[in-house]
SEVEX-417677 format. One record per residue (C-alpha): x, y, z. Coordinates in Angstrom, 3 decimals, padded with zeros to 6 digits. Example, Ala and Ser with C-alpha at 12.3 -4.5 7.8 and 13.67 -1.06 7.14 Angstrom:
SEVEX-417677
+----------+----------+----------+
|        u |        v |        w |
+----------+----------+----------+
|  012.300 | -004.500 |  007.800 |
|  013.670 | -001.060 |  007.140 |
+----------+----------+----------+
***
This chain:
SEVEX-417677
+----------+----------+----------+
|        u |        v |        w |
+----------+----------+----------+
|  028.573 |  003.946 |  001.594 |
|  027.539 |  004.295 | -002.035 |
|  027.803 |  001.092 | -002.944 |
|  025.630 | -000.164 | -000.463 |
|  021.167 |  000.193 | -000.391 |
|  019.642 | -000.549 |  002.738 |
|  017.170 | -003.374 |  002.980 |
|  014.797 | -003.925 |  005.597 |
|  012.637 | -007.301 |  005.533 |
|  010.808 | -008.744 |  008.352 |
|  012.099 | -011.168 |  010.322 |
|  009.143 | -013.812 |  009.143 |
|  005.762 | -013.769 |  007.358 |
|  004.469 | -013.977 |  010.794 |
|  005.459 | -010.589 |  012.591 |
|  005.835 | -007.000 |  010.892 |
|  009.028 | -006.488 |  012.961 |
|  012.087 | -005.729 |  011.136 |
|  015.575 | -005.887 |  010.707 |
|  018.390 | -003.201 |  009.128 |
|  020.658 | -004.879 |  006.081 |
|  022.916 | -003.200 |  004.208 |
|  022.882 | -005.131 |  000.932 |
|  025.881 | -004.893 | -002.324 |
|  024.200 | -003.302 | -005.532 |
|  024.363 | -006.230 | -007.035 |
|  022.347 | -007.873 | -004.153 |
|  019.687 | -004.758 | -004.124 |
|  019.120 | -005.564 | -008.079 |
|  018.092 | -009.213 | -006.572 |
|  014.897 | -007.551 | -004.157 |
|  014.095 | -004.884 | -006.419 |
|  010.885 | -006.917 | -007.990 |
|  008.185 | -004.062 | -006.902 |
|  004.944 | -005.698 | -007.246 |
|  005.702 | -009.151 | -008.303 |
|  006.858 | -012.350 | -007.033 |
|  010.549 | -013.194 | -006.443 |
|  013.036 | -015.330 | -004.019 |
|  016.942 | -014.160 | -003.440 |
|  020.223 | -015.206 | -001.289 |
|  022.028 | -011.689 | -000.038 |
|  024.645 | -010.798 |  001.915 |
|  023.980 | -008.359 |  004.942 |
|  027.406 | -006.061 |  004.380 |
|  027.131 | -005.517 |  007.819 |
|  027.484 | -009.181 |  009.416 |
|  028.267 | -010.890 |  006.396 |
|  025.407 | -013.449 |  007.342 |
|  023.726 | -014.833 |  004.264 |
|  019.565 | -014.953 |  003.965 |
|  016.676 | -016.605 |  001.817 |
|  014.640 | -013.966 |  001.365 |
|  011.349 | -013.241 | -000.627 |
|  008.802 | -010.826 | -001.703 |
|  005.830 | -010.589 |  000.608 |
|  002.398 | -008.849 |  000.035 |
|  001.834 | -005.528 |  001.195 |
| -001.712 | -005.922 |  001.830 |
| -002.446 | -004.826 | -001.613 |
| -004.063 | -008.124 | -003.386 |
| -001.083 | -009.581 | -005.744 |
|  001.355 | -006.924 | -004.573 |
|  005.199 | -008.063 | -003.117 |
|  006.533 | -004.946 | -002.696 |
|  007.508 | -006.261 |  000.897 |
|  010.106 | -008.684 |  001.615 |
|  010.769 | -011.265 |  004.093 |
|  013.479 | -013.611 |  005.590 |
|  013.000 | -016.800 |  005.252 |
|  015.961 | -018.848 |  006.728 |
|  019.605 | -017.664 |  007.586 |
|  021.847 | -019.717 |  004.837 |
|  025.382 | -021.156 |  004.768 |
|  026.634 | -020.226 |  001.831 |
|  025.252 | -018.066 | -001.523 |
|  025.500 | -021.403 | -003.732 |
|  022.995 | -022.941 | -001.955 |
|  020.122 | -024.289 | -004.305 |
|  016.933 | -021.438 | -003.831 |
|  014.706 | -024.420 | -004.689 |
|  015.661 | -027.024 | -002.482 |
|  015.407 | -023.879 |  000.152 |
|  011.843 | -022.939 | -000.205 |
|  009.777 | -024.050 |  003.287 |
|  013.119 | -023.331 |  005.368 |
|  012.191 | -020.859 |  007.876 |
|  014.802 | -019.408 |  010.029 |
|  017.846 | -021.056 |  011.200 |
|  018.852 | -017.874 |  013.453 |
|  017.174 | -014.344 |  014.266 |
|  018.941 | -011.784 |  012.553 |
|  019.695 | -008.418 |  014.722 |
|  016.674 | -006.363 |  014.890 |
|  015.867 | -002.548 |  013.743 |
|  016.548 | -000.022 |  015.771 |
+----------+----------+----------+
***
């Protein structure tokens, strides 16, 4: 799949288990912030569900080089603002 980058964000801020996406480029461009703050709708390729997500710290101070989800959405249109605080609607699949 060479159009496809896999993406693996925890399922919440709260646990450090994780879940397998296979994201569009266009969609991997949206998470590729190393290091800074940033919020995104994908597309898992896989299930076609659509996420919230956003960068998370690493555990280096200032550092979002992590990412996680923070609600399953109904449709990529959705407004990211009125999103923010939404925490999830339904567990994605997790990592294997």
């Amino acid at each position: 799949m060479p159009d496809q980058r896999l993406f693996t964000p925890r399922l919440s801020s709260a646990t450090l288990e994780r879940v397998n996406m296979m994201l569009s480029e266009e969609d991997h461009a949206l998470t590729d912030h190393r290091g800074t703050a940033w919020t995104a709708i994908i597309t898992d390729q896989l299930t076609n569900k659509i996420y919230l997500v956003e960068g998370a710290e690493c555990g280096s101070p200032g550092c979002c080089c992590d990412a996680v989800i923070v609600a399953q959405v109904n449709s990529r249109s959705q407004n990211i603002d009125t999103m923010i605080g939404v925490r999830n609607l339904e567990q994605p699949r997790k990592a294997t």
